[in-house]
C-alpha positions in Angstrom: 40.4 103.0 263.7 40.9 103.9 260.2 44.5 104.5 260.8 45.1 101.5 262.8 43.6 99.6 259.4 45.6 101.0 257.0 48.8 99.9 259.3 47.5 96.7 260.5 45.1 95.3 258.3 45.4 97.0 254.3 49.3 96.2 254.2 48.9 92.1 254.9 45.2 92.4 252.9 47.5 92.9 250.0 50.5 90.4 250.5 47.4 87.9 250.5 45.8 89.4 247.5 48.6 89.6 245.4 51.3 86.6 246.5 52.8 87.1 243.1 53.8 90.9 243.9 55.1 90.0 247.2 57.5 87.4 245.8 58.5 90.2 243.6 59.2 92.6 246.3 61.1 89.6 248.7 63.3 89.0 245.4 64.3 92.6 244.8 65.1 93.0 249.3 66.7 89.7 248.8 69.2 91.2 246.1 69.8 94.4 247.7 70.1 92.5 251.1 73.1 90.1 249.7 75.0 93.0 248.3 75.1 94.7 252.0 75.6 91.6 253.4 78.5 91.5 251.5 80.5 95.2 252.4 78.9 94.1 256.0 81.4 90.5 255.6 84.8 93.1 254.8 84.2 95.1 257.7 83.9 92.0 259.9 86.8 90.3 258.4 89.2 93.2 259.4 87.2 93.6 262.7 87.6 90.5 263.8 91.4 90.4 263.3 92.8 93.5 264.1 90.1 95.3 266.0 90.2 98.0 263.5 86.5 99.4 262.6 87.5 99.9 258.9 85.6 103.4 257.6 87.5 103.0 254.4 85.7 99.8 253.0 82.8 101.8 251.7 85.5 103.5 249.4 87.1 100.4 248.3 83.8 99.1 246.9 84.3 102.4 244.6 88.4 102.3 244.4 87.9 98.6 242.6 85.1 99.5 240.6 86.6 102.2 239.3 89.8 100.7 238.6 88.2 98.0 236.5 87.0 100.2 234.5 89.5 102.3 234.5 91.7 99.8 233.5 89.3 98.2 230.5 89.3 102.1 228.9 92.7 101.8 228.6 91.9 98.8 225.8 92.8 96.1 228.5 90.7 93.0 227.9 88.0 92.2 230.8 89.1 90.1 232.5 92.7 90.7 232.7 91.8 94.3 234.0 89.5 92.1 236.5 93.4 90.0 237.6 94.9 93.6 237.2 92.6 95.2 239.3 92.9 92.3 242.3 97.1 93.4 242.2 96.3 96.7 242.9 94.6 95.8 245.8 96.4 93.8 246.5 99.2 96.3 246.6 96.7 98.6 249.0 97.0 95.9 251.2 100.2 95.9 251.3 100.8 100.1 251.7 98.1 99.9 254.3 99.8 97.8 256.7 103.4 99.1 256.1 102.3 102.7 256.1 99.9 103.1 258.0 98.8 100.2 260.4 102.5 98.6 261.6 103.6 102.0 262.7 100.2 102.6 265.0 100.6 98.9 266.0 99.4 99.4 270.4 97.8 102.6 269.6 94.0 103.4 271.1 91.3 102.2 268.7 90.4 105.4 267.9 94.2 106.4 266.7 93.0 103.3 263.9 90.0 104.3 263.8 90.8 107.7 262.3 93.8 106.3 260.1 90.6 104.5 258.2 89.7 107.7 257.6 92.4 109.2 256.7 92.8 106.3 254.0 89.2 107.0 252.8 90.4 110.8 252.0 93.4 109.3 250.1 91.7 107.0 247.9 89.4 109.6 247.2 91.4 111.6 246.2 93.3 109.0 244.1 90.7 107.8 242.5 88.9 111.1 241.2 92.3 112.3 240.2 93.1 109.0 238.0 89.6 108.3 237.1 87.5 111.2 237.0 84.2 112.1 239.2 81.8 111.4 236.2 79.4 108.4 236.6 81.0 105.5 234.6 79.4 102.1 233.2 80.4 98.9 234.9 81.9 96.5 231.5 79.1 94.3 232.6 78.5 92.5 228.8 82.3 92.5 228.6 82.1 90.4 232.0 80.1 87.9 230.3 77.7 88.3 232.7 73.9 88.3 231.1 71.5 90.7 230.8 68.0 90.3 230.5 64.4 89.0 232.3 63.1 85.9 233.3 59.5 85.8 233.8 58.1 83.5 236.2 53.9 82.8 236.8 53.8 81.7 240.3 49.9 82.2 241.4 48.5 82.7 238.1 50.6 86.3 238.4 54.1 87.0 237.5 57.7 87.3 238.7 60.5 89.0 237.2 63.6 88.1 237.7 67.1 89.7 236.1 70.1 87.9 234.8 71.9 90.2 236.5 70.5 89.7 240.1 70.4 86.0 239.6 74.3 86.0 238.9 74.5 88.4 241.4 72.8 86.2 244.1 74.7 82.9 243.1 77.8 85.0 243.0 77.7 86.1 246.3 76.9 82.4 247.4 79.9 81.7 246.3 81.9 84.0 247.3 80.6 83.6 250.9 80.6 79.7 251.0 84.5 80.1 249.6 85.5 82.6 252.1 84.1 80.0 255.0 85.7 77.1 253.6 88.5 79.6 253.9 88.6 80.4 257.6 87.8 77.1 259.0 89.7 74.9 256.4 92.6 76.3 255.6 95.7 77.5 258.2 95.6 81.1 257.3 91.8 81.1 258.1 92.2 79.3 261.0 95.4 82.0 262.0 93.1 84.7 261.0 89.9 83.2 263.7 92.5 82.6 266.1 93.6 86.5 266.4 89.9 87.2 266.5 89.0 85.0 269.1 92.2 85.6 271.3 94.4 88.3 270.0 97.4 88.0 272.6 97.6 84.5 272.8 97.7 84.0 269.0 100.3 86.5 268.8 101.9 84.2 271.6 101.9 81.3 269.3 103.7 82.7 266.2 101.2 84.0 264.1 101.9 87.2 262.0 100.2 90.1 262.8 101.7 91.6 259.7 100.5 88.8 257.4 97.4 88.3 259.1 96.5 91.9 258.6 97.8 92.0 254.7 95.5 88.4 254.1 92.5 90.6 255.3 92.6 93.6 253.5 93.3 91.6 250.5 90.2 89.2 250.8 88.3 92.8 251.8 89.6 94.0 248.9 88.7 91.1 246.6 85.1 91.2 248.2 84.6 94.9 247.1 85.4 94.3 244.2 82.9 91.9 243.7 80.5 94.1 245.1 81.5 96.9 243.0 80.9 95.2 239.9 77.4 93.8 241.5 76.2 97.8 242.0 77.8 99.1 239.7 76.1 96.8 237.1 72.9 97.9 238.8 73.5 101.9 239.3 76.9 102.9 237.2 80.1 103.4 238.9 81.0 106.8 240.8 81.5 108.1 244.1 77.6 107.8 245.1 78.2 104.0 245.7 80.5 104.9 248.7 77.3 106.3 250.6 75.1 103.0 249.3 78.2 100.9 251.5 76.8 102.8 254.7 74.3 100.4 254.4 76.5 98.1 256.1 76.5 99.7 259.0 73.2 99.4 260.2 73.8 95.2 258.9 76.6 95.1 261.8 74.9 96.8 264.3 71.7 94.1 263.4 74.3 91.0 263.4 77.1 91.9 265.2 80.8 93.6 264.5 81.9 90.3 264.9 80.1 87.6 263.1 80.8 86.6 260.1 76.7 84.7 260.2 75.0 88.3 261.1 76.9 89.5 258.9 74.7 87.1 256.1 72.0 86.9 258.1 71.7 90.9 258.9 72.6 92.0 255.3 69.5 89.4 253.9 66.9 90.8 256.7 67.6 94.5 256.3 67.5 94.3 252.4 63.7 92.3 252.6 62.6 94.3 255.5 63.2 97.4 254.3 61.5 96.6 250.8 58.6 95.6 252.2 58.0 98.2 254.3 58.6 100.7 251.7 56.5 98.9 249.6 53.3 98.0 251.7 53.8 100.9 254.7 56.2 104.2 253.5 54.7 104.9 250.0 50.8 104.4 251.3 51.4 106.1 254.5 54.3 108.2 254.4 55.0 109.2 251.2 57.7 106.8 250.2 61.6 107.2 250.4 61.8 104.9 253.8 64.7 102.7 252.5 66.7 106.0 253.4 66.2 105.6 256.9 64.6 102.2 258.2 67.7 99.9 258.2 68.8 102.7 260.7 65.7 103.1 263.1 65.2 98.9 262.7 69.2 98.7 263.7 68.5 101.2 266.4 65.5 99.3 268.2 68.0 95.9 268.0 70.9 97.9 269.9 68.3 99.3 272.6 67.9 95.4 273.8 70.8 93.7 272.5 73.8 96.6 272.0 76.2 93.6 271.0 73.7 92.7 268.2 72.0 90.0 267.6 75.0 87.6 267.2 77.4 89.4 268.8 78.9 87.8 272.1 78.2 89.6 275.0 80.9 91.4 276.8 81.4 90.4 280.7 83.8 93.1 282.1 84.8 91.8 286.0 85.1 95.1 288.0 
């Protein structure tokens, strides 16, 4: 009984207790939930047009943070190094699919899959070999982008909330409400939903697989990059952010490898859930350090009753 009490009753005793510390902890899985949601949103862009499961986005979050700082310690003003470091990937776009995808064009998705990989290694490489392994500290002051608290006394307690995860949060907004203006106002969006949703017959009507494919690893590109700056401002700006973008995988196995909304929607649970269970159930009963691992057993339990997620379109094969 005793244990049952501390699992049952003790954690939601406290939310009630203390509101003002819940808010707290919602606010800090909210934040961390956003910045998954947002690698999630790259994967699913270049999913969703080309059927490519992209292992290298993880890297590109770290490629573009790096290279905007790279670029500012070279005496480069801010935000010119921020235009400077959209060419360059812009220009990885472009190598990708000439080098790499166009000549596997028909290939097994496993062939693609492993060339994601193989561009992982490369960058990498490239990146510690221009840049350095050290930890390095995101320009965010030099961003403009404000530091300090804001306290809040909700329930006669208080709520602190960062400049820098309130930017973050309406940032991200943003960035997500542009990118869906994007593909459902504009004709390239519209191209790129069309090769998701049918990828033969758009190819039937004209549409580029070339450009198409270019357009998404550019946009993937521009949304690691503001991701980069978002953790990098948060943890500093090295390699180990690469293994904090695995994080999105257990966000597309919640929402679905395919939709853009789970994507969101995935990315916000995980990054709450996770918090409060650290919070109110790992540290009390297990000694803390469950944020390792729970996105991963909670993504695990969705895909035992729902393997297409839980936005994902269900796949009818006719045998």
């Amino acid at each position: 009984m005793e244990m049952l009490s501390k699992i049952f009753v003790e954690p939601f005793a406290d939310m009630v207790a203390a509101p003002d510390f819940l808010m707290q902890v919602i606010w800090e899985g909210l934040v961390s939930g956003v910045l998954y949601a947002l690698i999630a949103l790259g994967f699913v862009l270049i999913f969703r047009s080309s059927r490519i499961f992209n292992f290298a986005q993880g890297i590109m979050v770290v490629f573009a943070a790096l290279t905007l700082v790279g670029l500012h310690a070279m005496g480069i003003p801010a935000w010119v190094s921020v235009a400077l470091t959209l060419v360059v990937m812009f220009i990885i776009a472009v190598a990708i699919e000439r080098i790499v995808l166009r000549p596997l064009v028909g290939q097994p998705d496993i062939i693609l899959f492993m060339a994601t990989i193989g561009i992982t290694l490369f960058l990498v490489g490239t990146g510690e070999t221009i840049f350095g392994g050290e930890n390095k500290v995101m320009i965010t002051s030099e961003l403009g982008i404000p530091t300090g608290d804001v306290v809040l006394e909700p329930f006669g307690g208080f709520l602190l909330l960062q400049h820098l995860d309130i930017t973050v949060v309406i940032s991200a907004a943003l960035l997500v409400c542009a990118l869906l203006v994007f593909l459902g106002k504009t004709q390239m969006g519209r191209a790129i939903r069309a090769l998701g949703d049918d990828h033969q017959a758009a190819l039937s009507v004209g549409i580029s697989l070339q450009t198409i494919w270019v357009l998404v690893w550019f946009v993937s590109g521009i949304i690691a990059l503001v991701t980069g700056i978002a953790w990098g401002a948060r943890a500093g700006v090295s390699f180990a952010l690469e293994i904090i973008a695995f994080k999105a995988l257990p966000v597309l196995m919640l929402g679905g490898l395919e939709s853009i909304t789970g994507a969101i929607i995935g990315g916000l649970a995980i990054g709450v859930l996770e918090k409060m269970f650290e919070i109110y159930w790992g540290q009390p009963l297990l000694g803390g350090n469950t944020e390792v691992w729970f996105a991963y057993v909670l993504a695990l339990g969705v895909l035992l009753f729902r393997p297409q997620g839980l936005f994902g379109e269900k796949i009818i094969e006719r045998v």
